[in-house]
mmCIF file of the N, C-alpha and C atoms, coordinates in Angstrom:
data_MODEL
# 
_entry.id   MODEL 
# 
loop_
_atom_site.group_PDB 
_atom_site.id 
_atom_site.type_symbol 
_atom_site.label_atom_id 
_atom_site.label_alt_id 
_atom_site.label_comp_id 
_atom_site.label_asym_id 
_atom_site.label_entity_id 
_atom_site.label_seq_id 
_atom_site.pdbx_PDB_ins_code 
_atom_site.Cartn_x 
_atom_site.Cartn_y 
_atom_site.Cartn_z 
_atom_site.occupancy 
_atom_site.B_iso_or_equiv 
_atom_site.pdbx_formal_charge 
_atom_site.auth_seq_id 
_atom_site.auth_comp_id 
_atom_site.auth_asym_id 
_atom_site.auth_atom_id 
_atom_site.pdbx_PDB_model_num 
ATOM 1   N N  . UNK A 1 1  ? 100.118 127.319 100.675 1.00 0.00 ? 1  UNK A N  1 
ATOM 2   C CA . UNK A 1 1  ? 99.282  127.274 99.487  1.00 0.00 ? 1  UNK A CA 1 
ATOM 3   C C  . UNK A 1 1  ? 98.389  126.043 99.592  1.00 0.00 ? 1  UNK A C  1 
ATOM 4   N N  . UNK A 1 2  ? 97.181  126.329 99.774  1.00 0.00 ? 2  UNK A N  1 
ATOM 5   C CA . UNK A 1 2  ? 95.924  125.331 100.040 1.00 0.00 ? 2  UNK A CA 1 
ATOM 6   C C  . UNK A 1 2  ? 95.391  124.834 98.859  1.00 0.00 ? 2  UNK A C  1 
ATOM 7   N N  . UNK A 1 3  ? 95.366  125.464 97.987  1.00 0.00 ? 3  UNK A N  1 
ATOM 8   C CA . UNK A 1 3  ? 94.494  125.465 96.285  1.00 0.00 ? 3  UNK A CA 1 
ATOM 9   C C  . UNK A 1 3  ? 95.304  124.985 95.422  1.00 0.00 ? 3  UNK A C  1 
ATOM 10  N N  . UNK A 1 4  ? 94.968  124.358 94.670  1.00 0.00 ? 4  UNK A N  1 
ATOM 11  C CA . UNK A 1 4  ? 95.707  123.410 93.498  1.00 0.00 ? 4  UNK A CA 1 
ATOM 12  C C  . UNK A 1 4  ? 94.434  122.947 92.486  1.00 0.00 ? 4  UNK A C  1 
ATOM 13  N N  . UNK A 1 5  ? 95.336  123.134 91.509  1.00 0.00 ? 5  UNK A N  1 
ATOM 14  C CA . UNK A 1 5  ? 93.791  122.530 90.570  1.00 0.00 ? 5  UNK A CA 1 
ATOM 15  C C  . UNK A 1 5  ? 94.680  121.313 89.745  1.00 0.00 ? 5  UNK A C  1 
ATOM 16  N N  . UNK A 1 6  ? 94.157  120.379 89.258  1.00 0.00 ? 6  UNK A N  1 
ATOM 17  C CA . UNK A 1 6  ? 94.372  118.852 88.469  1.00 0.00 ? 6  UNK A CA 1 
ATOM 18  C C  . UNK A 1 6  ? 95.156  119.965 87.160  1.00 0.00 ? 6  UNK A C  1 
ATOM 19  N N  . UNK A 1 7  ? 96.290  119.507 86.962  1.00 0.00 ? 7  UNK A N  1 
ATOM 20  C CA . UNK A 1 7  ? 96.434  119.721 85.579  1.00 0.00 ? 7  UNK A CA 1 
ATOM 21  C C  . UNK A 1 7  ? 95.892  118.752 84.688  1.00 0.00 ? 7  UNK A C  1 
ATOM 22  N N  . UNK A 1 8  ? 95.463  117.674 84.401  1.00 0.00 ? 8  UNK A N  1 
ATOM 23  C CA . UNK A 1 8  ? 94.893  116.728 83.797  1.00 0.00 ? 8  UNK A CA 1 
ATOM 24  C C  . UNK A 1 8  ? 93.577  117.012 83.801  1.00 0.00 ? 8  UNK A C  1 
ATOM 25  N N  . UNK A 1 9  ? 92.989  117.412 84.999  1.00 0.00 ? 9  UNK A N  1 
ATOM 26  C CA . UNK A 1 9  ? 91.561  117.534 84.752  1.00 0.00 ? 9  UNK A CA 1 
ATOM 27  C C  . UNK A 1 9  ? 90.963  119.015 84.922  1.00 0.00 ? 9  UNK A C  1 
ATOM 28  N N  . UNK A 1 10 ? 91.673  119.713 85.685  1.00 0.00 ? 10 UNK A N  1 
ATOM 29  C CA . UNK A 1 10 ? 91.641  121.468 85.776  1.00 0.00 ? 10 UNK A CA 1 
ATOM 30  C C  . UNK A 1 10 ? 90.171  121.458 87.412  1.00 0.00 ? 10 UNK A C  1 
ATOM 31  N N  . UNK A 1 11 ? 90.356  120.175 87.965  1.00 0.00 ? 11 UNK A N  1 
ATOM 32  C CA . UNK A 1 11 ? 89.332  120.799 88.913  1.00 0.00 ? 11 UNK A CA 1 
ATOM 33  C C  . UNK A 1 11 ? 90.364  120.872 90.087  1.00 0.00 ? 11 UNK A C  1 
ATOM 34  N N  . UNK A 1 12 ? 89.527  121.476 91.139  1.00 0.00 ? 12 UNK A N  1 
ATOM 35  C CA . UNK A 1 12 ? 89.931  121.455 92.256  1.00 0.00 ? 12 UNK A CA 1 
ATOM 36  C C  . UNK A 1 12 ? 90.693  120.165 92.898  1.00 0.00 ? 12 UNK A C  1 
ATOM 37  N N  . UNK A 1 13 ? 91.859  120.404 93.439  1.00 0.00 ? 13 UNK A N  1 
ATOM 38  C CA . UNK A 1 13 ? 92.586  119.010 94.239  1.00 0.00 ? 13 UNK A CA 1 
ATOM 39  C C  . UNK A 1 13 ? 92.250  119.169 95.611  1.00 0.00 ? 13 UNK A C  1 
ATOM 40  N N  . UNK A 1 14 ? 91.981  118.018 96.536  1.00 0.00 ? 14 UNK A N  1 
ATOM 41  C CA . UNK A 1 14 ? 92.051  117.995 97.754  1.00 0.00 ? 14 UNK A CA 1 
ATOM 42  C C  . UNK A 1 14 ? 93.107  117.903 98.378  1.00 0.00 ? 14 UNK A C  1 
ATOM 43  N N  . UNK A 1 15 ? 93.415  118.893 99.490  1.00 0.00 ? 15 UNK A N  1 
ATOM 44  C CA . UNK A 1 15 ? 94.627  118.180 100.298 1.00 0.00 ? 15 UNK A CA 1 
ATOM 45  C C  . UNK A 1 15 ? 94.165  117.283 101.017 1.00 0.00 ? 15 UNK A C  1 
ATOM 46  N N  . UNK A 1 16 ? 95.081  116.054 101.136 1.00 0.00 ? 16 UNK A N  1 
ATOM 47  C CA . UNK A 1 16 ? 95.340  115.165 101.683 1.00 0.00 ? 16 UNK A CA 1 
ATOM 48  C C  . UNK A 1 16 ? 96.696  114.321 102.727 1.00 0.00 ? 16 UNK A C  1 
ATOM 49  N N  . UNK A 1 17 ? 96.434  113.466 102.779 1.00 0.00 ? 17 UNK A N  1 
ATOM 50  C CA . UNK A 1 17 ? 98.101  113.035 103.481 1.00 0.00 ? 17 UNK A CA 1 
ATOM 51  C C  . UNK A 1 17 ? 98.830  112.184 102.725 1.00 0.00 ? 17 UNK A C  1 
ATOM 52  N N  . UNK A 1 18 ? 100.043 111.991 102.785 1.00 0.00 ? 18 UNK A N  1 
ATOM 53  C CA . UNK A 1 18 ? 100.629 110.565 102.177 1.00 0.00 ? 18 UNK A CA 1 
ATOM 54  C C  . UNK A 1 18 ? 101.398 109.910 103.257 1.00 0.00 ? 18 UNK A C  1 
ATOM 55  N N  . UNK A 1 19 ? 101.495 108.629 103.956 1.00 0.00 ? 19 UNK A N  1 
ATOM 56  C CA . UNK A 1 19 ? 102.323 108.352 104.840 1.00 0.00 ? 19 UNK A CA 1 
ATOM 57  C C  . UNK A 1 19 ? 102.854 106.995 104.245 1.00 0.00 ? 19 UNK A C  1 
ATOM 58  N N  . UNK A 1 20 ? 103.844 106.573 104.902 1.00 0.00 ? 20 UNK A N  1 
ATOM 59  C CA . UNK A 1 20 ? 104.422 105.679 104.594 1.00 0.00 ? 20 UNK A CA 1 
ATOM 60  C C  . UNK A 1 20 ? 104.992 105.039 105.898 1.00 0.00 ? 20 UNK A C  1 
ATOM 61  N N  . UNK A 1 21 ? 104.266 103.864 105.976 1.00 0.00 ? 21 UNK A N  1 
ATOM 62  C CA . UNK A 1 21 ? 103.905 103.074 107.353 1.00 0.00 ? 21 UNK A CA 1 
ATOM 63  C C  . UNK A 1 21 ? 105.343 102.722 108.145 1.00 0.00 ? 21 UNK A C  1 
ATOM 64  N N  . UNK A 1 22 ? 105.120 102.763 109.420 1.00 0.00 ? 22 UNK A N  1 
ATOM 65  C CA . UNK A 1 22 ? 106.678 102.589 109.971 1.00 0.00 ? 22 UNK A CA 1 
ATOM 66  C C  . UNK A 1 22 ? 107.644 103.761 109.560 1.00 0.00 ? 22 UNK A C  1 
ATOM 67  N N  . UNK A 1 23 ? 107.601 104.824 109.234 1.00 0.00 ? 23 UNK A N  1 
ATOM 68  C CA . UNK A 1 23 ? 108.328 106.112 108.792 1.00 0.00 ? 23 UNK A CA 1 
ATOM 69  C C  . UNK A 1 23 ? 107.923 107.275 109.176 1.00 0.00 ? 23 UNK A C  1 
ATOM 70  N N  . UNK A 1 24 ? 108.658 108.223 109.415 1.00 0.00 ? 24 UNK A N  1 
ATOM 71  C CA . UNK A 1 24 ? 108.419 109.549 109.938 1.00 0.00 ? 24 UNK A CA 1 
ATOM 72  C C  . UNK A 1 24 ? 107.640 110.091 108.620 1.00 0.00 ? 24 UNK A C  1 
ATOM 73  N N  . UNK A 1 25 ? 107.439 111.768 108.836 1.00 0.00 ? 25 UNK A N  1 
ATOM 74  C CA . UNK A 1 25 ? 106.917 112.732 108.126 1.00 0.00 ? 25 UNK A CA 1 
ATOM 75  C C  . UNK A 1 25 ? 107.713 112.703 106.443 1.00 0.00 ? 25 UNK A C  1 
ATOM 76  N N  . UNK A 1 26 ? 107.180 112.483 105.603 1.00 0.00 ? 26 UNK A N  1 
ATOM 77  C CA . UNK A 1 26 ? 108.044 112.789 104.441 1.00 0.00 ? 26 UNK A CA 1 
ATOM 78  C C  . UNK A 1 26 ? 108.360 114.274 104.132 1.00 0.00 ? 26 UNK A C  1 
ATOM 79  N N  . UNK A 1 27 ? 109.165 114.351 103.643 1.00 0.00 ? 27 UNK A N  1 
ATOM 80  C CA . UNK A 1 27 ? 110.134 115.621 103.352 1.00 0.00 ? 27 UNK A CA 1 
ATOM 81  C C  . UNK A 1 27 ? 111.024 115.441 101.585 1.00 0.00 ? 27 UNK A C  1 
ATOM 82  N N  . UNK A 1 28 ? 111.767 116.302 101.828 1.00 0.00 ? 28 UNK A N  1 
ATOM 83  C CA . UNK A 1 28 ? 112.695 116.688 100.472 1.00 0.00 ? 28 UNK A CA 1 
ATOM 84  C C  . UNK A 1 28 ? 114.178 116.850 101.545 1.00 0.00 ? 28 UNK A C  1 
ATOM 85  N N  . UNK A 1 29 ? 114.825 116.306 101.012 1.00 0.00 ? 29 UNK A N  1 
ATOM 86  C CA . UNK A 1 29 ? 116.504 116.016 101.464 1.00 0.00 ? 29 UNK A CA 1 
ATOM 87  C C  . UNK A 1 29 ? 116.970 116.856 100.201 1.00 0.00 ? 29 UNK A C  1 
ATOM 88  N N  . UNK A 1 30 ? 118.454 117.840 100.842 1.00 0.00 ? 30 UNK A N  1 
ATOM 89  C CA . UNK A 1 30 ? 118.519 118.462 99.763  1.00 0.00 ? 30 UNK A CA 1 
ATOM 90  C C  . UNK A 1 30 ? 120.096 118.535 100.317 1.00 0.00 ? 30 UNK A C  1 
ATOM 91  N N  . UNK A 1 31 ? 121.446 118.195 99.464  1.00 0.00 ? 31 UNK A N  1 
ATOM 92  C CA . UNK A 1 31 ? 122.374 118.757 100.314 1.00 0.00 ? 31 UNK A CA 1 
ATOM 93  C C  . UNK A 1 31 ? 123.270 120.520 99.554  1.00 0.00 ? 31 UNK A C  1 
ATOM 94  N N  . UNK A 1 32 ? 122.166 121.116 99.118  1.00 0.00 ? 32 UNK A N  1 
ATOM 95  C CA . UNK A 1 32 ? 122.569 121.970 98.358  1.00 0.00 ? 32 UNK A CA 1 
ATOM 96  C C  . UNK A 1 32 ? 123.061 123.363 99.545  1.00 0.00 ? 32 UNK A C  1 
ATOM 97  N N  . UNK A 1 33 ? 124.266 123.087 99.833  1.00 0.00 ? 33 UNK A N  1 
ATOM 98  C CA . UNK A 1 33 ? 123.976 124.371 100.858 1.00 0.00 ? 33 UNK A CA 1 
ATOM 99  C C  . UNK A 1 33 ? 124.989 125.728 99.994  1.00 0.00 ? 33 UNK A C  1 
ATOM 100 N N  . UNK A 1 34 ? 124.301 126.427 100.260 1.00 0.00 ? 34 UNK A N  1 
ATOM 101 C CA . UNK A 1 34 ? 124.298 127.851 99.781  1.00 0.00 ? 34 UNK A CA 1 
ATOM 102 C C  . UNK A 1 34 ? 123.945 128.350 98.061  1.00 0.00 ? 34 UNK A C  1 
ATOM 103 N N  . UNK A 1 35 ? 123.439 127.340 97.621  1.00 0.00 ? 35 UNK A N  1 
ATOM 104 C CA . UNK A 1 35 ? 122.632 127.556 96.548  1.00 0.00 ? 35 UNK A CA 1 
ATOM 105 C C  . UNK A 1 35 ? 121.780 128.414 96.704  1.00 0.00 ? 35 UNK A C  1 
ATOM 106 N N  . UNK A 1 36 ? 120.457 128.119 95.477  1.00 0.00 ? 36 UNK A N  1 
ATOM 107 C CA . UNK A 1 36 ? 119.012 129.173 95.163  1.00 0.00 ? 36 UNK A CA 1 
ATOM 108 C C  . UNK A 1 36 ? 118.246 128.272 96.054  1.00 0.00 ? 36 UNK A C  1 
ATOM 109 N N  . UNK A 1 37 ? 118.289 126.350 96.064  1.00 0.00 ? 37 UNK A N  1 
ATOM 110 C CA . UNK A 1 37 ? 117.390 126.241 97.267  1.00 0.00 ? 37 UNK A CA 1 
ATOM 111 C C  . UNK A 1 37 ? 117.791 126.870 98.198  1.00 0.00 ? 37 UNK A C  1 
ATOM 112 N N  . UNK A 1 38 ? 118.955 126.735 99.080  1.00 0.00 ? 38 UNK A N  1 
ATOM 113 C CA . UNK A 1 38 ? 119.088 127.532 100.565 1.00 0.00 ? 38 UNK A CA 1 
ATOM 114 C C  . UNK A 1 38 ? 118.493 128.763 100.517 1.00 0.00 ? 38 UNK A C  1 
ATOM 115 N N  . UNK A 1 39 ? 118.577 129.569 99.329  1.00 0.00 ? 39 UNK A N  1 
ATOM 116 C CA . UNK A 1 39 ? 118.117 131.043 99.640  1.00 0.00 ? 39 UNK A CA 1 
ATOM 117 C C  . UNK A 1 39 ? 116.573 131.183 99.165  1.00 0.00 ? 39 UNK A C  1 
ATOM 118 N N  . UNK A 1 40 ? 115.804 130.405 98.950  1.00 0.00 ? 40 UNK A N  1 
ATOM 119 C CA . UNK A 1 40 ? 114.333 130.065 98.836  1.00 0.00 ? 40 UNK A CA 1 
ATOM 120 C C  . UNK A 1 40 ? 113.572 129.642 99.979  1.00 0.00 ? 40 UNK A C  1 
ATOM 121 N N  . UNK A 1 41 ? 114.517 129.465 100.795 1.00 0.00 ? 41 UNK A N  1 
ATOM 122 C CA . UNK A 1 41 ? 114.478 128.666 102.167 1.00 0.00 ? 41 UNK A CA 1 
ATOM 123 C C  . UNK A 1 41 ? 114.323 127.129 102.335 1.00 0.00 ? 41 UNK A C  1 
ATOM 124 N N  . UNK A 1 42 ? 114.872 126.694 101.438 1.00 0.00 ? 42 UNK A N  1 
ATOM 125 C CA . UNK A 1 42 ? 114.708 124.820 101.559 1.00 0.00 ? 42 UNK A CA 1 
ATOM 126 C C  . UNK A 1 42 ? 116.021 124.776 102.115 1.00 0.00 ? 42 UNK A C  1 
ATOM 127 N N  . UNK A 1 43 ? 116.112 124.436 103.320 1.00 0.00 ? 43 UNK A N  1 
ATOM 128 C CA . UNK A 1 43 ? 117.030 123.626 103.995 1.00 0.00 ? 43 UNK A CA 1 
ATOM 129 C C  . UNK A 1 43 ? 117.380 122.245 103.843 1.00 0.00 ? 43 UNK A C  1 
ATOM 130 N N  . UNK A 1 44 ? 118.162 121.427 104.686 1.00 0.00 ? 44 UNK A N  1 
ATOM 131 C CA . UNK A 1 44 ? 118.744 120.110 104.761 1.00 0.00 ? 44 UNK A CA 1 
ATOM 132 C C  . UNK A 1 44 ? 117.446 119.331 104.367 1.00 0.00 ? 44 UNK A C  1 
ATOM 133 N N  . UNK A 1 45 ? 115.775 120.007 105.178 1.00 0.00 ? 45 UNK A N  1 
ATOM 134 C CA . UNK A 1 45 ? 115.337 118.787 105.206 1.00 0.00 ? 45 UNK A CA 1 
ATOM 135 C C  . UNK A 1 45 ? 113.508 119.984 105.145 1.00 0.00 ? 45 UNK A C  1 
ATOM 136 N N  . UNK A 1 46 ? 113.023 119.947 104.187 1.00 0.00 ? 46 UNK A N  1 
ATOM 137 C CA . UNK A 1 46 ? 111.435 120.419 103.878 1.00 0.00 ? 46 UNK A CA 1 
ATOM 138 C C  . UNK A 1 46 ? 110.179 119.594 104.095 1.00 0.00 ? 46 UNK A C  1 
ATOM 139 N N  . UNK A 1 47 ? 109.674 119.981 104.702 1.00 0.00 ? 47 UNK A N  1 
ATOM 140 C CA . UNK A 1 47 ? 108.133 118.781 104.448 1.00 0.00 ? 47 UNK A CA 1 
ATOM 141 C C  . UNK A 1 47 ? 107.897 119.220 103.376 1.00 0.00 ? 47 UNK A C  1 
ATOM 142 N N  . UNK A 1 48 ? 106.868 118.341 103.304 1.00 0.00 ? 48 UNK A N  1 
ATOM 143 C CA . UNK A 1 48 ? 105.651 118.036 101.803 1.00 0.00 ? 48 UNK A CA 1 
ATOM 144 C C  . UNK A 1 48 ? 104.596 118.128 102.152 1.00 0.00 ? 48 UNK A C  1 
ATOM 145 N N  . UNK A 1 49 ? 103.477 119.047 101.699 1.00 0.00 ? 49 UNK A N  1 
ATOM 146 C CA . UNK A 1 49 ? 102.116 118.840 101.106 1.00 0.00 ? 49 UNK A CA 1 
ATOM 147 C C  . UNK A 1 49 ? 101.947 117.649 99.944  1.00 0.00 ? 49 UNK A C  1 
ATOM 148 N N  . UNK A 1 50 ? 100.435 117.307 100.246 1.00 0.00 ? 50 UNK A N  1 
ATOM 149 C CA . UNK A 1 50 ? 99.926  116.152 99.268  1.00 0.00 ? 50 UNK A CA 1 
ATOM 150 C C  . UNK A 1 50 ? 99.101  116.846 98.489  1.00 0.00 ? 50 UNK A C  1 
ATOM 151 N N  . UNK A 1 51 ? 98.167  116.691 97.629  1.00 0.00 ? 51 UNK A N  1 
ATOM 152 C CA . UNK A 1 51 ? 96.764  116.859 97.337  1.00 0.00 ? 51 UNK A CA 1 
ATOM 153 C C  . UNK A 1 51 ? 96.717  115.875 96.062  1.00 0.00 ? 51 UNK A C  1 
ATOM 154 N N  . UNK A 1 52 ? 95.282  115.794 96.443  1.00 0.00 ? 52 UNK A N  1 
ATOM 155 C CA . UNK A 1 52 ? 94.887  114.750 95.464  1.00 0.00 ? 52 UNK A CA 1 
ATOM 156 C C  . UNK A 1 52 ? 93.286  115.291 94.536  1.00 0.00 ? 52 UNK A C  1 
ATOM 157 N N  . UNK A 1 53 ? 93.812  114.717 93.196  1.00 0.00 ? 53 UNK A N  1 
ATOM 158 C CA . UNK A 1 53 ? 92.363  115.208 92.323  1.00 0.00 ? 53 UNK A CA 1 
ATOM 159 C C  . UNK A 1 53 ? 91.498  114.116 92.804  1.00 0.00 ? 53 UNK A C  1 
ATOM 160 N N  . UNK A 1 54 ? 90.157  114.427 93.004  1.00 0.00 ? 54 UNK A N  1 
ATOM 161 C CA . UNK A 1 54 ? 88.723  113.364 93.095  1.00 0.00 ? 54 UNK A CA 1 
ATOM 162 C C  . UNK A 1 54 ? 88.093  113.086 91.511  1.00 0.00 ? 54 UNK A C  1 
ATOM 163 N N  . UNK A 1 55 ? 88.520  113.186 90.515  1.00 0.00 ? 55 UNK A N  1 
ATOM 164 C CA . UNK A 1 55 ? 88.128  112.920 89.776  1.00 0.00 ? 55 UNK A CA 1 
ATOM 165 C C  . UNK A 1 55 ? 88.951  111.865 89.255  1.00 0.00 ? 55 UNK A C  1 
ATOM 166 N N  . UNK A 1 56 ? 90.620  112.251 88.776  1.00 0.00 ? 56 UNK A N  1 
ATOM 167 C CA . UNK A 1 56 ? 91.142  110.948 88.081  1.00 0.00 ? 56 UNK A CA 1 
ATOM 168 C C  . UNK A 1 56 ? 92.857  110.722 89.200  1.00 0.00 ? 56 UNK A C  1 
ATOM 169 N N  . UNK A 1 57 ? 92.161  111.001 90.268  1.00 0.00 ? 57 UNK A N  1 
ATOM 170 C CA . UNK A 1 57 ? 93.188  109.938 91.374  1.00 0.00 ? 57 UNK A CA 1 
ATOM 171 C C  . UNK A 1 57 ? 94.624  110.907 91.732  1.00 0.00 ? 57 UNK A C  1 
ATOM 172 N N  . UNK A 1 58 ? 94.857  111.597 90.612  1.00 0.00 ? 58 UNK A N  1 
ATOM 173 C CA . UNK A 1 58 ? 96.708  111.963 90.861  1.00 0.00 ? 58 UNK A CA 1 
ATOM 174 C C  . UNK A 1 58 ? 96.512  112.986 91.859  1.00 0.00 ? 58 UNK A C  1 
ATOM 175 N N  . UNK A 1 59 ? 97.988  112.484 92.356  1.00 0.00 ? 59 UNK A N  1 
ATOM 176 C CA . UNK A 1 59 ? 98.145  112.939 93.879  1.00 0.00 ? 59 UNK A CA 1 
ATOM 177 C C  . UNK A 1 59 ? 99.938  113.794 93.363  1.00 0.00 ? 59 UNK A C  1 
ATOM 178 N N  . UNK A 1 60 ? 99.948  114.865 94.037  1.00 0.00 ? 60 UNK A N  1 
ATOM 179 C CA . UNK A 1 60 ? 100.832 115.448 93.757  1.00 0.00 ? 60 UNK A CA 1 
ATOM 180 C C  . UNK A 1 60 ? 101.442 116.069 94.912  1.00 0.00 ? 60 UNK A C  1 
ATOM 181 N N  . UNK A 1 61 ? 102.713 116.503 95.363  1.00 0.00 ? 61 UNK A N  1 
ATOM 182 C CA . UNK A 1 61 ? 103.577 116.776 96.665  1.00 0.00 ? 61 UNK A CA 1 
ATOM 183 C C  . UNK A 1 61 ? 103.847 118.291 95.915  1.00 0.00 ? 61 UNK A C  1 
ATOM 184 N N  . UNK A 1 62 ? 104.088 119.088 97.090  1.00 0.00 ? 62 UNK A N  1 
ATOM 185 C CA . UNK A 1 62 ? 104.746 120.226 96.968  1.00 0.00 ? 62 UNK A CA 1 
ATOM 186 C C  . UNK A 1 62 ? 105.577 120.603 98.128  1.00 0.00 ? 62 UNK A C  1 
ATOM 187 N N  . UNK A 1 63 ? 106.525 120.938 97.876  1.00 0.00 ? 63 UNK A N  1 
ATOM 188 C CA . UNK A 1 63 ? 107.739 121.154 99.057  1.00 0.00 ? 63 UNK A CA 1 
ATOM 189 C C  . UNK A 1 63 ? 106.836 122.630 99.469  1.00 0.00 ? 63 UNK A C  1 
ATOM 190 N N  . UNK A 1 64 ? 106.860 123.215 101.184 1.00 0.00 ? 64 UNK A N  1 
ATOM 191 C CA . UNK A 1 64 ? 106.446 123.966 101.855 1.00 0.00 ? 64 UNK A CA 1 
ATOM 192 C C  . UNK A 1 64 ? 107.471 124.915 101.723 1.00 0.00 ? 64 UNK A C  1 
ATOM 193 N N  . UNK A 1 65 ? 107.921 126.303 100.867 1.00 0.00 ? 65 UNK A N  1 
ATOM 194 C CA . UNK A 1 65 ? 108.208 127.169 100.727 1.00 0.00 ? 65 UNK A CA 1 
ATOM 195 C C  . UNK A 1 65 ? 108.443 128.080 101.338 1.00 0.00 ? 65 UNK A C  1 
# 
């Protein structure tokens, strides 16, 4: 999912990156095994999407589904 719109502002968000220097890829740690995450497909360990609004800054993550 590429498209996101600002809930604050309702425009279009950019994807972007978030890193965090000296650290691998960020992700979602989850130790839920055999739950609704496992069967959604979130495993031990999910990346993250970023995107960010150009109008009032907020940047928001979404676990990759």
């Amino acid at each position: 999912m590429d498209e996101r719109q600002c809930p604050d502002c309702g425009v279009d968000m950019e994807k972007t990156a978030v890193t965090a220097e000296g650290v691998g890829d960020l992700y979602v740690e989850t130790d839920r095994e055999g739950g609704v995450l496992e069967r959604l497909g979130i495993g031990y360990r999910t990346s993250l999407q970023a995107f960010l609004c150009p109008e009032c800054g907020l940047t928001t993550l979404y676990a990759d589904l």
